[in-house]
C-alpha positions, 0 to 999 in steps of 0.5 A: 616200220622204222623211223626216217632217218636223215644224214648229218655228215657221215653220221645218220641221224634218227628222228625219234618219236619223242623230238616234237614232245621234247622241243615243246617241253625245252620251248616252256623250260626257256620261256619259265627262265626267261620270265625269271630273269624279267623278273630278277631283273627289276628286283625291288618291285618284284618284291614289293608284288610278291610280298603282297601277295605273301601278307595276303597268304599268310593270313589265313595260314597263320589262322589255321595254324592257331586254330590247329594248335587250340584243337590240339590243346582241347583234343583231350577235353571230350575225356574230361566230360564229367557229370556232377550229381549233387545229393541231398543233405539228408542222403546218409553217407552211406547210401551215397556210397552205395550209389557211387558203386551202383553207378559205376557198375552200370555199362553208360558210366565209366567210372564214379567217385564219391565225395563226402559232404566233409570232403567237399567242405575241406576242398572248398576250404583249401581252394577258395580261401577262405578259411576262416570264414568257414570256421564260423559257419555252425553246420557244413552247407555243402551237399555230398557228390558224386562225380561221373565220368559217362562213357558217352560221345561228348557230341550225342546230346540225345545220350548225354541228356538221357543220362541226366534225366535218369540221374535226376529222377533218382529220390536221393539226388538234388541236382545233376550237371553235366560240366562239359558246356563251356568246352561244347561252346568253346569248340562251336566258337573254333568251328565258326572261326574255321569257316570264318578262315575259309571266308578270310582266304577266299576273299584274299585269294580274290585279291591276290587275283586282282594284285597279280592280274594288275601287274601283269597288265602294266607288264603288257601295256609296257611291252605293247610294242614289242608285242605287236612286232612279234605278232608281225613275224608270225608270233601266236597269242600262246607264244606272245602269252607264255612268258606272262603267264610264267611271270604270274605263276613265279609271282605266287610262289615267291608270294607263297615263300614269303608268307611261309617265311612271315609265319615262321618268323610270328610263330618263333616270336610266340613261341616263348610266350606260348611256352610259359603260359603251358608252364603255369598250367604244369604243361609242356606243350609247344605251339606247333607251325605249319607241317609239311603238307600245309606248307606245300599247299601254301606254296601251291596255292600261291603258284595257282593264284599267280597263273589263274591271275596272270591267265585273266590279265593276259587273255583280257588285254592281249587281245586288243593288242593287234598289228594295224 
């Protein structure tokens, strides 16, 4: 069955399926501008709101942008997991050779090196400066090592104390450290302040709320009037509550603009700094910003805090505004 027509003049004219969809859709195109032109129209406090809204945002994104770059410093530090096996003084040198070999046949350890009690006397010579305080001991105080490199998850405490339990056990060795600590508890103090983010952004998410939710209500008390005419005429709450609700979700993407902004601008101010602090360790490393993803999220979530906020206000105050 064919859609009804009407005539327009001599021309027909075909209601199509689609026309309701589309003047609905046309309805929400006008009333997103038109929140827009409320807004530009009163520029200085809606820039004083949105900024707001942007500290709020930027905060938990520049610390998630500072806990990516220190993840990305230390990625490579679970290869640097090393076992340092101290053997006796009386070890010959030539059996701790012959352990260095043992050890690295075995299938748990990827590589060992040995280091001779004279090696290790001239290391220390050379890195601790002093010198000539070594001259004048008479014997050579420091034991030979053997460095391992396991072949281990950093992470498997079980594997890793295993291994060193059988490396202790060994008659030859005195001790045997594993010098992979410090990073384990310099990555449990980077997994606290990740949650510790998640708690920052939770808590600004609720007073991006309460900034948009507040603002949105001087909005309404201010249009009281206007609002009661147009309920007199037939107006709907979800027509009197649209243009509200525009209005706080382009509250949060100016917000969202503004905190990418804010954090473009930190991170351009730490950049120098971060880069000559990478040259003194012989590095060329280079602080990262926000990738593209974060950056959209950001913006988004801006946009959803700013509808959520504004749909609380709005559904609050908006019903006790009634024609009397």
């Amino acid at each position: 069955m064919s859609a009804p027509e009407r005539t327009v003049g001599a021309r027909p004219v075909r209601k199509g399926p689609f026309t309701a969809v589309q003047v609905y859709l046309l309805r929400h195109v006008q009333t997103l501008l038109y929140a827009l032109g409320q807004l530009s129209a009163r520029p200085a406090a809606t820039l004083m709101t949105a900024a707001v809204i942007g500290i709020a945002l930027a905060l938990p994104a520049g610390l998630h942008v500072l806990l990516n770059n220190a993840r990305a410093v230390t990625s490579g530090w679970d290869g640097a997991t090393q076992i340092s096996v101290f053997l006796k003084l009386d070890a010959s040198e030539a059996r701790g050779r012959a352990l260095a070999n043992e050890f690295r046949s075995r299938g748990d350890i990827v590589d060992a090196r040995f280091v001779s009690r004279g090696e290790a006397l001239e290391e220390f010579r050379r890195l601790s400066g002093f010198g000539e305080a070594l001259e004048a001991l008479e014997d050579n105080p420091l034991p030979a090592v053997i460095v391992l490199h396991p072949a281990l998850d950093a992470n498997d405490a079980a594997d890793i104390g295993a291994l060193l339990d059988g490396l202790r056990a060994r008659p030859e060795v005195d001790r045997a450290q594993l010098d992979m600590d410090w990073v384990k508890r310099l990555y449990a103090i980077m997994e606290m302040a990740r949650r510790g983010t998640w708690v920052l952004g939770g808590l600004l998410s609720l007073a991006v709320l309460l900034v948009v939710g507040n603002t949105i209500r001087l909005a309404i008390m201010n249009r009281r009037d206007e609002i009661v005419l147009t309920k007199l005429i037939g107006g709907t709450d979800a027509f009197v509550r649209r243009p509200f609700l525009y209005a706080g979700l382009w509250y949060g993407l100016a917000g969202g603009a503004i905190a990418l902004i804010l954090l473009a601008g930190a991170l351009a101010l730490l950049a120098g700094p971060a880069a000559d602090l990478a040259a003194l360790y012989q590095s060329d490393y280079r602080i990262q910003g926000l990738a593209a993803g974060d950056a959209a999220t950001v913006l988004l979530a801006g946009a959803l805090l700013g509808l959520v906020g504004s749909w609380l206000a709005v559904g609050r105050h908006l019903r006790a505004i009634e024609p009397t």
